[in-house]
C-alpha positions as CSV (number, residue, x, y, z in Angstrom):
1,X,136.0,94.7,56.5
2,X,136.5,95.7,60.0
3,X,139.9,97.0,61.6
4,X,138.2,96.9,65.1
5,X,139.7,95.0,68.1
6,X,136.9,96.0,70.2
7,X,132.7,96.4,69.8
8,X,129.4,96.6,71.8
9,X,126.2,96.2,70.6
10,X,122.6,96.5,72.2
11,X,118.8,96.8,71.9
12,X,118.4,100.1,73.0
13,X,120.5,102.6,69.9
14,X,121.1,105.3,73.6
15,X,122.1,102.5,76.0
16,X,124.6,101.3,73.1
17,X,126.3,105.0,72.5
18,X,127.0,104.8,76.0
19,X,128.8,101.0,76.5
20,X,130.3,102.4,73.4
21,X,131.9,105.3,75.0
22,X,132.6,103.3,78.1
23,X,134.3,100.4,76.0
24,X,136.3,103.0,73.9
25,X,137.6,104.7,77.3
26,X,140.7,104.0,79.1
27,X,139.4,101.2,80.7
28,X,138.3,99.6,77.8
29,X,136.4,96.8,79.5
30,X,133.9,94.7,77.7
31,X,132.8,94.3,81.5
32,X,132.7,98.3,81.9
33,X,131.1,98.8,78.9
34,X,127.7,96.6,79.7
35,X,127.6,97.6,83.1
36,X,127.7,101.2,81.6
37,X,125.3,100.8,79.5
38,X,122.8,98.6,81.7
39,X,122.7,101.9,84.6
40,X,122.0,104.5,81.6
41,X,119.0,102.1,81.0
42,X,118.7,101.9,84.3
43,X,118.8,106.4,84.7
44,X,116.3,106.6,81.5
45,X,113.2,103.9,83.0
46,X,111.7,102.8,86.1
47,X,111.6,100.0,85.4
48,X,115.1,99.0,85.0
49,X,117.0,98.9,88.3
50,X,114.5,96.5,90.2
51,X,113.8,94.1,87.0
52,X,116.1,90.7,87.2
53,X,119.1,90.8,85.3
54,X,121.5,88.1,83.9
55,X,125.5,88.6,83.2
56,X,128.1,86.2,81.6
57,X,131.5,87.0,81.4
58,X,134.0,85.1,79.5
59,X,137.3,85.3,77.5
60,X,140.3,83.8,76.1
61,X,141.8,81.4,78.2
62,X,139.5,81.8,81.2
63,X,136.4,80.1,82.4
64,X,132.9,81.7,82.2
65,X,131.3,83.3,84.8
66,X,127.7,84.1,85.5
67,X,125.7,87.2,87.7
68,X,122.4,86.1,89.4
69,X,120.5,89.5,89.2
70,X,117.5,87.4,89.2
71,X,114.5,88.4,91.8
72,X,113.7,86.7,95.1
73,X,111.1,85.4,97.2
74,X,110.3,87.8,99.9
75,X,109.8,86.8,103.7
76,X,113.2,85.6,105.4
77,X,113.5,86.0,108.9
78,X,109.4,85.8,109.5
79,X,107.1,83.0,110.6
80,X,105.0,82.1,107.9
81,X,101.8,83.3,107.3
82,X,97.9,82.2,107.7
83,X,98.3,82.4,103.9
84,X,95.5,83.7,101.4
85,X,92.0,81.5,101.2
86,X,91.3,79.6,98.0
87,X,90.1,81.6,95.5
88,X,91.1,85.0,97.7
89,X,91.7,88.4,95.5
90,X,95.8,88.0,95.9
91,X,96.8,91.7,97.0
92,X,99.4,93.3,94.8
93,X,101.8,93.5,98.0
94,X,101.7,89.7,98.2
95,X,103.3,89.7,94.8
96,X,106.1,92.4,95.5
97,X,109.4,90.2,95.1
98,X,113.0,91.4,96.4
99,X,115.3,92.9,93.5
100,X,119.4,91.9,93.6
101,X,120.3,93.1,90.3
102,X,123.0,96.2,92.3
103,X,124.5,93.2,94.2
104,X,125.0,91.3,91.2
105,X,126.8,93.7,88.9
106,X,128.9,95.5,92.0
107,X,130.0,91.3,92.2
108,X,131.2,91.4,88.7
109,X,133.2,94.0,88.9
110,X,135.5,92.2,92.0
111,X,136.2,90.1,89.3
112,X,137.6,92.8,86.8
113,X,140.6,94.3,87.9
114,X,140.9,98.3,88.5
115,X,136.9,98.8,88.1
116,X,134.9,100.2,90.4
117,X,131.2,100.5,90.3
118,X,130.6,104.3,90.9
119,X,132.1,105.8,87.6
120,X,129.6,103.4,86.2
121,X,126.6,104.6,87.9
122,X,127.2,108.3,86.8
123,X,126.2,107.4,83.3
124,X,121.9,106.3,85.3
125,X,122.6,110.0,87.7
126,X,123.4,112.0,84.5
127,X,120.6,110.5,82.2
128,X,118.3,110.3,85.3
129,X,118.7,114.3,86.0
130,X,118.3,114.7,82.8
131,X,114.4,113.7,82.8
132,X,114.2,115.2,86.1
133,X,113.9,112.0,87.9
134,X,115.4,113.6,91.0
135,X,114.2,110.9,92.7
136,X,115.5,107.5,90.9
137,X,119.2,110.1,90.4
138,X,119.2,110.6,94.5
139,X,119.1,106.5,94.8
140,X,121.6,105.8,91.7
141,X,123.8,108.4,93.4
142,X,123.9,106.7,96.9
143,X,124.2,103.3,95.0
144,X,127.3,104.6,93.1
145,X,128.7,105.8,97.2
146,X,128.5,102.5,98.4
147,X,127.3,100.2,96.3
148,X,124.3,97.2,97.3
149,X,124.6,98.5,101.0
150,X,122.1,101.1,99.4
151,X,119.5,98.7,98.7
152,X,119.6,97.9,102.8
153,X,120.1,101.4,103.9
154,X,116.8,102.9,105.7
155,X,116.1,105.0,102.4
156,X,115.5,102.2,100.2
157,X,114.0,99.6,102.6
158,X,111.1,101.8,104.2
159,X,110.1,102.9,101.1
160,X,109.8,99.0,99.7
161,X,108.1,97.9,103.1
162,X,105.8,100.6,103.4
163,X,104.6,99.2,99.7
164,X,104.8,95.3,100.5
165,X,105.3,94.5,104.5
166,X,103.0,92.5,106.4
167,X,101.0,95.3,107.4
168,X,100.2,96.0,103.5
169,X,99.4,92.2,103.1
170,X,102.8,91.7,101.5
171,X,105.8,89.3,102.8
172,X,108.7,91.5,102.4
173,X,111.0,91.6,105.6
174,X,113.9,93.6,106.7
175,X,116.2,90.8,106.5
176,X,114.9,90.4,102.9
177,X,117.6,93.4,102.3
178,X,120.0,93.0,104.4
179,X,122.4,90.1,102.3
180,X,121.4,89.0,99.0
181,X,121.4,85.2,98.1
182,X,125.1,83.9,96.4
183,X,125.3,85.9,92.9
184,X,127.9,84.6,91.0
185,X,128.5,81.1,90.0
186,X,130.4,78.9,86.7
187,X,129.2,79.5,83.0
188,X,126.8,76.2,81.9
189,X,128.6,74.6,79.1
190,X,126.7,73.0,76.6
191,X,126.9,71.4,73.3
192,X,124.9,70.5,70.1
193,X,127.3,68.6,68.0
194,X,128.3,71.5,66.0
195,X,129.1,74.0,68.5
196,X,130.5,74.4,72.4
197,X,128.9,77.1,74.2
198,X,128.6,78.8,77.8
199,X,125.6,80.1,79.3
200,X,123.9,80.8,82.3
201,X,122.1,77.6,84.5
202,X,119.2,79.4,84.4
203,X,118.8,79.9,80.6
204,X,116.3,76.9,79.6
205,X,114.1,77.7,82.6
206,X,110.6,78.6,81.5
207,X,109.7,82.2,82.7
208,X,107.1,82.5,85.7
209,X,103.8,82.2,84.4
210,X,103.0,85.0,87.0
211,X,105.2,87.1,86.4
212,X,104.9,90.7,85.1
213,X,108.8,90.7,83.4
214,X,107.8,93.5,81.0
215,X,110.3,93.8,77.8
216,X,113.6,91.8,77.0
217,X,117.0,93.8,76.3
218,X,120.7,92.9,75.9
219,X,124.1,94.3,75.6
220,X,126.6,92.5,74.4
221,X,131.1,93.5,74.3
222,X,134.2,92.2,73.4
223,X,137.4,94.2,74.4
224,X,140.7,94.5,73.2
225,X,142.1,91.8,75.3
226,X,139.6,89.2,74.7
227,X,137.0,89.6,77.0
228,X,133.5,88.7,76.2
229,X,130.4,90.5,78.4
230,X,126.6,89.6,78.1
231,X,124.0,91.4,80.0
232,X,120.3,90.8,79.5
233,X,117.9,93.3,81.5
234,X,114.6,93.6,81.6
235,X,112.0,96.9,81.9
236,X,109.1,96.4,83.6
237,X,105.9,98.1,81.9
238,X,104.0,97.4,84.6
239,X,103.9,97.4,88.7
240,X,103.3,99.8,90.9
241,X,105.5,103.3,90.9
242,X,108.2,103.4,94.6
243,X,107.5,107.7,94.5
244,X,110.5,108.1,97.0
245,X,112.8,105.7,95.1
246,X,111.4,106.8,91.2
247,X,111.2,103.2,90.7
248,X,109.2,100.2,89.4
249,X,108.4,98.0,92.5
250,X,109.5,94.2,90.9
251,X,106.1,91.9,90.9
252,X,106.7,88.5,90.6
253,X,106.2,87.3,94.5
254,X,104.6,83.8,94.7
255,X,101.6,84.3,97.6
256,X,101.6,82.3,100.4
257,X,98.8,80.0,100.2
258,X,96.8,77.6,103.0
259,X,97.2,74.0,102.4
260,X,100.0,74.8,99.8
261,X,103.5,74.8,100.7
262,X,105.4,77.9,101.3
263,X,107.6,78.8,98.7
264,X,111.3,79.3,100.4
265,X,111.8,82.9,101.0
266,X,114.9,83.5,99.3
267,X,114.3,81.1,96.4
268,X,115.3,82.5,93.0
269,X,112.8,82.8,90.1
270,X,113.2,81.9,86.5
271,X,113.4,84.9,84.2
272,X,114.8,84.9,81.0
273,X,118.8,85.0,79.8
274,X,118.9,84.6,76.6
275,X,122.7,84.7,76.2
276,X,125.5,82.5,74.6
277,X,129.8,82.8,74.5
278,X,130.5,80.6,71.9
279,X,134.2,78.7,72.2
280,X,136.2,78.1,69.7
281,X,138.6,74.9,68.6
282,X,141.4,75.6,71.3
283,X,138.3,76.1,74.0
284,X,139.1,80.2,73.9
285,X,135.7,82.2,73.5
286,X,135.5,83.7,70.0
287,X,132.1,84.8,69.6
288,X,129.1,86.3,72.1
289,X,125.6,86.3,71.6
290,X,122.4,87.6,73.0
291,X,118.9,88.1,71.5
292,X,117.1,90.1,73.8
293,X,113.1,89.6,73.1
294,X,113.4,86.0,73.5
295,X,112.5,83.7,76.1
296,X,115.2,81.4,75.2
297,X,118.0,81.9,72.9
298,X,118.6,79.9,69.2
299,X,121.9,80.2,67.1
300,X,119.0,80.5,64.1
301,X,117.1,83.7,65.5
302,X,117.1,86.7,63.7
303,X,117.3,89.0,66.5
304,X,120.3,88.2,67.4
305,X,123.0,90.8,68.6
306,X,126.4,88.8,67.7
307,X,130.1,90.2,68.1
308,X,132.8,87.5,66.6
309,X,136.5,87.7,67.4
310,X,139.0,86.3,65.3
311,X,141.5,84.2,67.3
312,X,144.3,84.8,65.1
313,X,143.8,88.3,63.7
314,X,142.1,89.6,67.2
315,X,139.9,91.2,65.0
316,X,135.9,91.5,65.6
317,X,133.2,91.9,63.5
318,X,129.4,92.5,64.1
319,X,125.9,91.7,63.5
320,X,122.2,92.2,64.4
């Protein structure tokens, strides 16, 4: 039986050894630990750091708390357009959406005391130099000097509007940069009788139909003080290549259409979170839960990454 007090688990064996180091460090943050382990994914693919991403946060004796890396619609600050004809080829820049996964996680971490995003980061530069992404490490290095101000700095927006402006036939604006949407709101709770559970609001939302989301992944940490961490991520197999960024531009814009209402720029799209802190009899959290291919999550799923903490003992034990 397990002596641990503290565990991670993940989808991806590499992304795991690192929130495992992180977790085992002097932090020791369940918190740490995913972020960690969501920028070496992020380092490894390009198709990490623009996908939508999903964190819950929870513990004993506190209230969840949810991330909203989730993508947005693009156009803020511009009229709108004469819109696509029915039945019109929908250019690929119409479909380019804005990414707020950096602004969600560097949120998180205001929440944890003593953390910081950049040690974080170093774990994407390292493994990102490592493949000799030189581009994708020169962006996680100016996002681990100052955080989401990089994704509104010149460097990253030029890039991104050259791609998906107007002028490309896409919607994406400057102002679409320069302040992400609110990120961070309170855990759902829900119920089924047999068990209390927080998640995020988004979780039963279908995914967008038109989407191009590419695979599910999770990471999933409990700490030595309690705290519970859920992050799922996704990498996007398709889209087109950012060259100056080493990126995956996200895909999952909703064109503007005439006759059809305008989707609000700024509106968040659905994209899977299939994540769960389970509370106990006293309300405390004792058990997290993620399964990372699937749309939605279920308690009977056997891809299910689980850590449970023992409220008495403080001891955790694992499963997948």
């Amino acid at each position: 039986m397990s002596r641990a007090r503290a565990a991670v688990l993940a989808s991806d064996r590499a992304v795991e050894e690192v929130a495992a180091a992180e977790l085992a460090s002097s932090a020791g943050s369940a918190v740490a630990a995913v972020v960690a382990g969501y920028f070496a994914a992020a380092g490894r693919h390009p198709g990490v750091l623009l996908a939508p991403l999903s964190l819950l946060i929870g513990g004993v004796g506190q209230s969840g708390r949810v991330f909203d890396g989730r993508w947005c619609q693009p156009g803020r600050g511009a009229r709108r357009p004469r819109g696509l004809l029915p039945g019109a080829e929908v250019p690929l820049a119409a479909r380019v959406a804005v990414p707020t996964s950096v602004a969600a996680l560097a949120v998180a971490l205001v929440y944890e005391s003593g953390l910081s995003l950049a040690p974080l980061v170093r774990h994407g530069i390292a493994a990102a130099e490592a493949l000799g992404a030189t581009a994708r490490a020169a962006l996680l290095t100016r996002v681990a000097g100052v955080g989401p101000l990089a994704m509104s700095e010149p460097g990253f927006v030029q890039p991104m509007l050259r791609l998906a402006a107007a002028s490309q036939g896409g919607m994406l604006t400057p102002t679409d940069f320069s302040a992400p949407p609110k990120v961070e709101e309170p855990a759902a709770e829900r119920s089924d009788g047999a068990r209390r559970w927080l998640e995020p609001g988004w979780s039963r939302e279908p995914a967008p139909p038109e989407s191009e989301l590419g695979q599910g992944h999770a990471i999933v940490a409990v700490d030595a003080h309690g705290r519970f961490a859920a992050l799922a991520y996704r990498v996007l197999d398709s889209g087109p290549l950012v060259p100056e960024l080493g990126v995956t531009a996200p895909i999952g814009a909703i064109p503007v259409q005439r006759g059809v209402p305008r989707v609000a720029p700024g509106r968040r799209f659905s994209s899977p979170a299939p994540l769960a802190i389970v509370r106990g009899e006293n309300s405390g959290a004792v058990e997290v839960l993620a399964d990372p291919s699937a749309e939605h999550l279920s308690f009977n799923s056997t891809g299910l990454l689980s850590i449970r903490r023992d409220p008495r003992s403080r001891l955790v034990s694992v499963r997948r």
